[in-house]
RONUTI-397050 format. One record per residue: residue in one letter; x, y, z of N, C-alpha, C in turn. Coordinates in steps of 0.2 Angstrom, whole numbers, plus 2048, in hexadecimal, padded with zeros to 3 digits. Example, Ala and Ser with C-alpha at 12.3 -4.5 7.8 and 13.67 -1.06 7.14 Angstrom:
RONUTI-397050
a8427E482783E7EA8278427F0827
s8407F58238447FB824840800827
//
This chain:
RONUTI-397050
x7F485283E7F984D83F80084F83C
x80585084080B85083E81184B83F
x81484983B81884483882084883B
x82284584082A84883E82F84483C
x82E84883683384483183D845833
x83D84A83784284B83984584683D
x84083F83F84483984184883683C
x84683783684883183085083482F
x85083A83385983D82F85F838830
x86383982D86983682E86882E82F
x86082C82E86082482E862822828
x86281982886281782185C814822
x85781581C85181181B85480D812
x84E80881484E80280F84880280B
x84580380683E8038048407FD7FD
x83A7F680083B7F37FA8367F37F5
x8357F37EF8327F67EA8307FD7E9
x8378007E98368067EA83680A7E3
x8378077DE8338097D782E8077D5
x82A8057DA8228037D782080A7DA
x8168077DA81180E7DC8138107E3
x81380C7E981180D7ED8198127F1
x81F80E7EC82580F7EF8288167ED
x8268177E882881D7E58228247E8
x81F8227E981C8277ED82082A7F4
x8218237F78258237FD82C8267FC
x82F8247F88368297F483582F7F6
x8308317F182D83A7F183083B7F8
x8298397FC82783C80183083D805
x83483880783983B80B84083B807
x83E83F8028438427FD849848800
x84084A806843851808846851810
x84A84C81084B849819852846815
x85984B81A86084781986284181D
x86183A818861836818863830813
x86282A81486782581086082180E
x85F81F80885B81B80685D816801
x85C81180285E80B7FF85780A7FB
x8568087F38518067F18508027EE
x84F7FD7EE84F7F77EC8497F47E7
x8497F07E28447F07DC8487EA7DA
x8437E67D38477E37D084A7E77CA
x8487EB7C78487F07C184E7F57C3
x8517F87C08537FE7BF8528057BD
x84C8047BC8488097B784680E7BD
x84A8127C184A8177C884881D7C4
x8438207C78438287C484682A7C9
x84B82F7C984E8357CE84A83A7D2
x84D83D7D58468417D984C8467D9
x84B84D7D784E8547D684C8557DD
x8518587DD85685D7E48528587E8
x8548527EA85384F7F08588507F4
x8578517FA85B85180185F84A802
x85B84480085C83E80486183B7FF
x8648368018698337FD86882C7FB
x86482C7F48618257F28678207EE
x86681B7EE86B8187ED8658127EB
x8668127E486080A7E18658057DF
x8617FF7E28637FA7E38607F57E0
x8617F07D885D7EA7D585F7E47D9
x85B7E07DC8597DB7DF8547D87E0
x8537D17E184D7CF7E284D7CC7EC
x8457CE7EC8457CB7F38457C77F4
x8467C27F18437BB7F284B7B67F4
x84F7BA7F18577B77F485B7BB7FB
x85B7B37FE85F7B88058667BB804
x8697BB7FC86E7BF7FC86E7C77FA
x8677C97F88677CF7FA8627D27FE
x8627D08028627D280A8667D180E
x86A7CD80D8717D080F8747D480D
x8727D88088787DD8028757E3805
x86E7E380786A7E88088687EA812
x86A7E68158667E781986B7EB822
x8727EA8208777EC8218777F5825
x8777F482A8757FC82D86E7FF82C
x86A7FA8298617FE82985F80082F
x85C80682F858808836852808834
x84D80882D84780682D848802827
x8407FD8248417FB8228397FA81E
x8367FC8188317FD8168307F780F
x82D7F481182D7ED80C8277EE809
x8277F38058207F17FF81F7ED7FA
x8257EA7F88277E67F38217DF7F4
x8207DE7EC81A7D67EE8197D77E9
x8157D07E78127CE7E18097D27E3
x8097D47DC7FF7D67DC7FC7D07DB
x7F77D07DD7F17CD7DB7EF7CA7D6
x7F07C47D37EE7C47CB7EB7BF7CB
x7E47BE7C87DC7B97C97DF7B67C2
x7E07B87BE7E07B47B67E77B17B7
x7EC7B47B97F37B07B97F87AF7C1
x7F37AE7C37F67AC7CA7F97A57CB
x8027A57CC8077A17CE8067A07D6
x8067997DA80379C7E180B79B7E4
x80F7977E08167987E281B79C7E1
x81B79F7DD81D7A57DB81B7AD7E0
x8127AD7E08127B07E68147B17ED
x8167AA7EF8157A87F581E7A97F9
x8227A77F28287AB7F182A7B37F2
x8267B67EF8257BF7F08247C27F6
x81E7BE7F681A7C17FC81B7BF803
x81D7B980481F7B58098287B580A
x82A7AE8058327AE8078357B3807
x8337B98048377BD8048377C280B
x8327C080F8347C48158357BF81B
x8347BA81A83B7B481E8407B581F
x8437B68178497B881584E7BF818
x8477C481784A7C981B84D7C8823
x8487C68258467C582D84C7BE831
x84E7BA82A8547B582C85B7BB82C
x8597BB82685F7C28278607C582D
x85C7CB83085B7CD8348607C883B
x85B7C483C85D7BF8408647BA843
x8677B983C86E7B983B8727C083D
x8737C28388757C98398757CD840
x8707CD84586F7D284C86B7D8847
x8687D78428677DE84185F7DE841
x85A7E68468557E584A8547ED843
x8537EE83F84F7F283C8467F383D
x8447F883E83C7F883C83C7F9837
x8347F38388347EF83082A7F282E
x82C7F482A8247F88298217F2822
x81C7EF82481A7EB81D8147EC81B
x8157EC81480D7EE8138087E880F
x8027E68147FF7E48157F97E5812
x7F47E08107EE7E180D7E77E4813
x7E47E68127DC7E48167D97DE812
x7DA7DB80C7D77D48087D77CE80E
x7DE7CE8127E07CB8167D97C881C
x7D57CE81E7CE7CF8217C97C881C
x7CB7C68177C57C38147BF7C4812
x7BD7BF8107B37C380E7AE7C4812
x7AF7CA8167AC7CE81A7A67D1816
x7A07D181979B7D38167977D8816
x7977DC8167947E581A7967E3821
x79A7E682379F7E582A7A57E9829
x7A67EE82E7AB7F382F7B07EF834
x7B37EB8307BC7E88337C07EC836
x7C17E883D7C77ED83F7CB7E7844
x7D27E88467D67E684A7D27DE84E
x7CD7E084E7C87DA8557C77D3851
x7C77D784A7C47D18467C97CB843
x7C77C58457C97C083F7CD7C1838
x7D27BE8387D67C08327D67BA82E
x7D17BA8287D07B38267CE7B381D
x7D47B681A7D87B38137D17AF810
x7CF7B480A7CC7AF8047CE7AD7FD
x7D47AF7FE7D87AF7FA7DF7AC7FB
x7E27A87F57E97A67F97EF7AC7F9
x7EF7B07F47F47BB7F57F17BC7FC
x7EC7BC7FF7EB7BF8047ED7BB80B
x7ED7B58097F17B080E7F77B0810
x7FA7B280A8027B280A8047B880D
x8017BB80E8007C480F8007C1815
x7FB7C181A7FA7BD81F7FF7B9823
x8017B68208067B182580B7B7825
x8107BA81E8157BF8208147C1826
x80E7C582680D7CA82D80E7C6832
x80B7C183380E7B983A8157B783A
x8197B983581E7B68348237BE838
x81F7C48378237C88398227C8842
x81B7C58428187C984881D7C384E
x81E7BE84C8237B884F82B7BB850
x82E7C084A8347C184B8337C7850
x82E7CA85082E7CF85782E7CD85D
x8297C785C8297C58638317C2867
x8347BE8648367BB86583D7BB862
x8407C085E8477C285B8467CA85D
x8447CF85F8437D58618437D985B
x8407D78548417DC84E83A7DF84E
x83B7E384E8347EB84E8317E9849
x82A7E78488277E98418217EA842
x81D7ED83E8167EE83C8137EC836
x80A7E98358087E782F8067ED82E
x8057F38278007F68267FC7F2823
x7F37F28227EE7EE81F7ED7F381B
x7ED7F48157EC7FB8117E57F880C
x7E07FB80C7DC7FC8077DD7FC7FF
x7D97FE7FC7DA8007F77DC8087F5
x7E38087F27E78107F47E58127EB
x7E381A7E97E481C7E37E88237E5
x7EA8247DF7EE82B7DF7F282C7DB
x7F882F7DA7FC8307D480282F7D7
x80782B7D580D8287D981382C7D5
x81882A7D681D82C7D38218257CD
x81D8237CD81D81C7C581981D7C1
x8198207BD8138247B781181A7B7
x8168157B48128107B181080B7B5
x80F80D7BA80A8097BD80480D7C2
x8038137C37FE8167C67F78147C0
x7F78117BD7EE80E7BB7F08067BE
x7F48047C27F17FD7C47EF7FD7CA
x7ED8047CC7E78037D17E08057CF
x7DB8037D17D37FF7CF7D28097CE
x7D380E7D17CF8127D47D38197CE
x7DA8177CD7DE81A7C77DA8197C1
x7DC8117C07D880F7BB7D18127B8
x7CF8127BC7C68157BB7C681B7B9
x7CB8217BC7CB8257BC7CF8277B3
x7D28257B47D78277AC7D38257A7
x7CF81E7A87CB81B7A27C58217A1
x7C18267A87BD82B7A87BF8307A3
x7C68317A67C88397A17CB835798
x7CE8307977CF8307917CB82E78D
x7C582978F7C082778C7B782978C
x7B882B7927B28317947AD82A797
x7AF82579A7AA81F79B7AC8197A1
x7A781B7A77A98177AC7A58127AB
x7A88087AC7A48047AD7A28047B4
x79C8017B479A7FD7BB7967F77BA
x7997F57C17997EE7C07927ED7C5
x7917E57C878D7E27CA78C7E37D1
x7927E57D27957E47DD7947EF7DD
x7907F17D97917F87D878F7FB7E0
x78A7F67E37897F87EA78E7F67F1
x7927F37EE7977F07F479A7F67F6
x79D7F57FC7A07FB8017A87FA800
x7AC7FD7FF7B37FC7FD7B6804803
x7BA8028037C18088067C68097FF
x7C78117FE7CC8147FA7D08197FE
x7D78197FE7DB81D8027E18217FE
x7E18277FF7E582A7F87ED8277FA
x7F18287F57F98257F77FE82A7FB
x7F98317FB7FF8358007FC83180A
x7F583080B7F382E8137F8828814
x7F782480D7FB81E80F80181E80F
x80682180E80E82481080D828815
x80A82A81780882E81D809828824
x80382482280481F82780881A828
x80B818822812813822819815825
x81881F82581E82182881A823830
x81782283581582483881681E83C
x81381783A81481283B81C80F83D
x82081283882781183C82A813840
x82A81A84082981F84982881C84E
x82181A84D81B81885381D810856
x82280E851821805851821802859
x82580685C827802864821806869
x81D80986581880D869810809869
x81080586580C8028638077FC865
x80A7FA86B8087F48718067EE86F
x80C7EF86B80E7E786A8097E3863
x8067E98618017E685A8047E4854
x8047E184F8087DF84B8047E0844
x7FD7E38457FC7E683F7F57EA840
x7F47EF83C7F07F483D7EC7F5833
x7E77F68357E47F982E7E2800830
x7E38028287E18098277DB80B821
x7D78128207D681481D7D181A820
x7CC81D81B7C982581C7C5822822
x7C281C8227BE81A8277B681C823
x7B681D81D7AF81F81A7AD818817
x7A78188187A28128137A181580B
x7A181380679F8158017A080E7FB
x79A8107F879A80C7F379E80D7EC
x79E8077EB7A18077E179D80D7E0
x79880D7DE7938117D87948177DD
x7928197E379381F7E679C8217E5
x7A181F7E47A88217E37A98237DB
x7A781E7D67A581F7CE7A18247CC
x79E8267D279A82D7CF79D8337D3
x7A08337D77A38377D87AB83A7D4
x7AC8357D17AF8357CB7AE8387C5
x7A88367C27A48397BF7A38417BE
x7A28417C779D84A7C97A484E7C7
x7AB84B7CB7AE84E7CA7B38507C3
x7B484C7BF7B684C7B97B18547B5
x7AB8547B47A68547AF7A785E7B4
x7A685F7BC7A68647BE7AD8697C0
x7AF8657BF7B886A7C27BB8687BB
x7BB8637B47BE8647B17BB8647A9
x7B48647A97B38657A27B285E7A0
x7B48587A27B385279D7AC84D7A0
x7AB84D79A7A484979B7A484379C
x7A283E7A07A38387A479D8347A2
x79B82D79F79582A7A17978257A4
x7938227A979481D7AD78F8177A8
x7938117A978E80D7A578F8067A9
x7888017A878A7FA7AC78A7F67A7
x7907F37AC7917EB7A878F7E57AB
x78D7E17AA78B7DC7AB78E7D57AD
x7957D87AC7997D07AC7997CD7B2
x79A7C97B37987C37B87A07C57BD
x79D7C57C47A27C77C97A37BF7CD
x7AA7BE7CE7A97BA7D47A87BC7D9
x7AA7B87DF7AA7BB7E77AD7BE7EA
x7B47BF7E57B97C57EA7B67CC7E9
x7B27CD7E17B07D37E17AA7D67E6
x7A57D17E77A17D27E97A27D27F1
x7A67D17F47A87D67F97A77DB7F9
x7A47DB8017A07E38047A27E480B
x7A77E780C7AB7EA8127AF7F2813
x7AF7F28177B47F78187B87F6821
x7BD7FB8217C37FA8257C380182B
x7C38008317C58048377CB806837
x7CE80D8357D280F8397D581283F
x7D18118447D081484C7D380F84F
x7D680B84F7DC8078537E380C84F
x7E480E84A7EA8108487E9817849
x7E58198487E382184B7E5822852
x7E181E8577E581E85C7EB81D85F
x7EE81A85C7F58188607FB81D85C
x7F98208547FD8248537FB829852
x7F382B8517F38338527F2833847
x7F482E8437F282E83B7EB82E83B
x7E88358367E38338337E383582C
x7DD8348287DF8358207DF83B81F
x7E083E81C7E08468197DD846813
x7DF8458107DD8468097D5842809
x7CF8468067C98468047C88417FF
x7C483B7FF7C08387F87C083D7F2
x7BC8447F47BC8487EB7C184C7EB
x7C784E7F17CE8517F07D184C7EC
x7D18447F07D58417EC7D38417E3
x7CD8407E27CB83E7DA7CD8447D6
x7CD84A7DA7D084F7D77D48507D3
x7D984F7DA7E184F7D97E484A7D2
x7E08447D57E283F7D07E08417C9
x7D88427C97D78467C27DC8497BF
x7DF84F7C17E38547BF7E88527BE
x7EC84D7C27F384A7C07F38447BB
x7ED8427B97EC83F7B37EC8437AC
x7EB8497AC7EA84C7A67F084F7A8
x7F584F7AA7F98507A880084D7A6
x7FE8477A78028427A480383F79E
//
């Protein structure tokens, strides 16, 4: 699978959240492509990227106001919206979310609309969106039906993009992303994903919990496939036949308890640390207990993206950038 990144040159790209996990990754990656990057966050707290090629330029804003989207959106030729509210079951605001997740890409897309300006718009998307699917491998055919109100709000966005395509000519695509682990370029927040976590708590405490859903089937995908695919997705966008959203991942089944021992195998084998896996008890609701996973052969198809990076290369890689940290 080759990537020509030598399209992104002398573009201007927009990345919103681009000091969080997912965006900072994405920095890296087209550091080394001469180009204009706008990064937009609410924080200022930017790590620089040595001898980059590309010319970043950070930006404090919030997405939820149409004034800066207008500050930002001025001569964009792509547009990589990872910015959003996570998940939060103990303190979930559902207006506040809905703001994030939602207004905020209205707000783009009104921009947009006013202005004449047609950027590709890469959004990223959940696979939760899929709902409580029960041992069933999801893919494009299926019903999209929200058991959750974050995953709802995810939802419509992607309706709300997929109506400015039709009917205002502005390019975009939903990525549906799994659950991503790996090492990003924000030291503080690479443990707010499930799979980091697990692993960091292995190496510094020597102790994986497991829980009750230990047999559920989940999708993990490392952070370099996933920038792989979100930029592949931009390229590809008008190539695409007219689909308004795609999921991705390794395309493998696995369980909790089979990923946590692999975890385990790998820690205790390639680095000396002794790992015990132990169960807990605590009472799950219904989100966890969710049992699916995701098809990527609709997106494999039409771009030629598949994952590279291995379940025990990734656990690896991540081991060892942990201990380094």
């Amino acid at each position: 699978m080759q990537i020509e990144l030598d399209k992104f040159i002398n573009k201007k790209i927009l990345i919103t959240g681009g000091t969080g996990y997912l965006g900072t990754g994405l920095c890296k990656k087209i550091s080394n492509i001469d180009c204009e990057v706008l990064v937009l966050s609410r924080h200022s707290n930017q790590k620089k990227i040595i001898g980059s090629k590309a010319n970043f330029k950070y930006i404090v804003g919030d997405i939820v106001r149409v004034d800066t989207w207008k500050v930002v959106l001025k001569d964009v030729d792509y547009v990589f919206h990872l910015a959003g509210m996570e998940f939060d079951r103990n303190n979930f605001n559902h207006l506040k979310n809905l703001e994030v997740n939602f207004t905020s890409v209205v707000n783009m897309l009104k921009t947009c609309e006013e202005f004449k300006y047609k950027p590709v718009i890469i959004f990223s998307s959940s696979s939760n969106v899929a709902g409580g699917v029960i041992n069933h491998t999801v893919s494009e055919k299926d019903l999209s039906s929200p058991n959750s109100v974050w995953s709802l709000h995810k939802l419509i966005a992607e309706q709300y993009l997929d109506y400015y395509k039709r009917n205002e000519a502005i390019p975009s695509v939903s990525i549906r992303l799994p659950n991503i682990y790996g090492i990003s370029g924000n030291d503080k927040l690479n443990t707010n994903v499930v799979l980091n976590k697990v692993i960091y708590n292995a190496i510094t405490s020597g102790k994986i919990n497991l829980y009750g859903n230990r047999k559920c089937i989940r999708d993990f995908l490392h952070i370099d496939d996933v920038i792989d695919a979100l930029l592949l997705a931009a390229l590809k966008v008008q190539k695409l036949n007219g689909r308004s959203y795609f999921y991705i991942s390794d395309g493998k089944k696995r369980t909790f308890e089979d990923i946590w021992r692999r975890v385990k195998e790998t820690a205790e084998n390639n680095f000396s640390i002794k790992v015990d896996i132990e169960f807990n008890n605590q009472i799950l609701d219904s989100l966890d207990k969710r049992s699916f996973c995701v098809s990527p052969l609709n997106f494999h198809q039409q771009t030629g993206w598949k994952s590279i990076v291995t379940l025990d290369d990734g656990i690896k890689r991540t081991i060892s950038k942990v201990l380094k940290i």
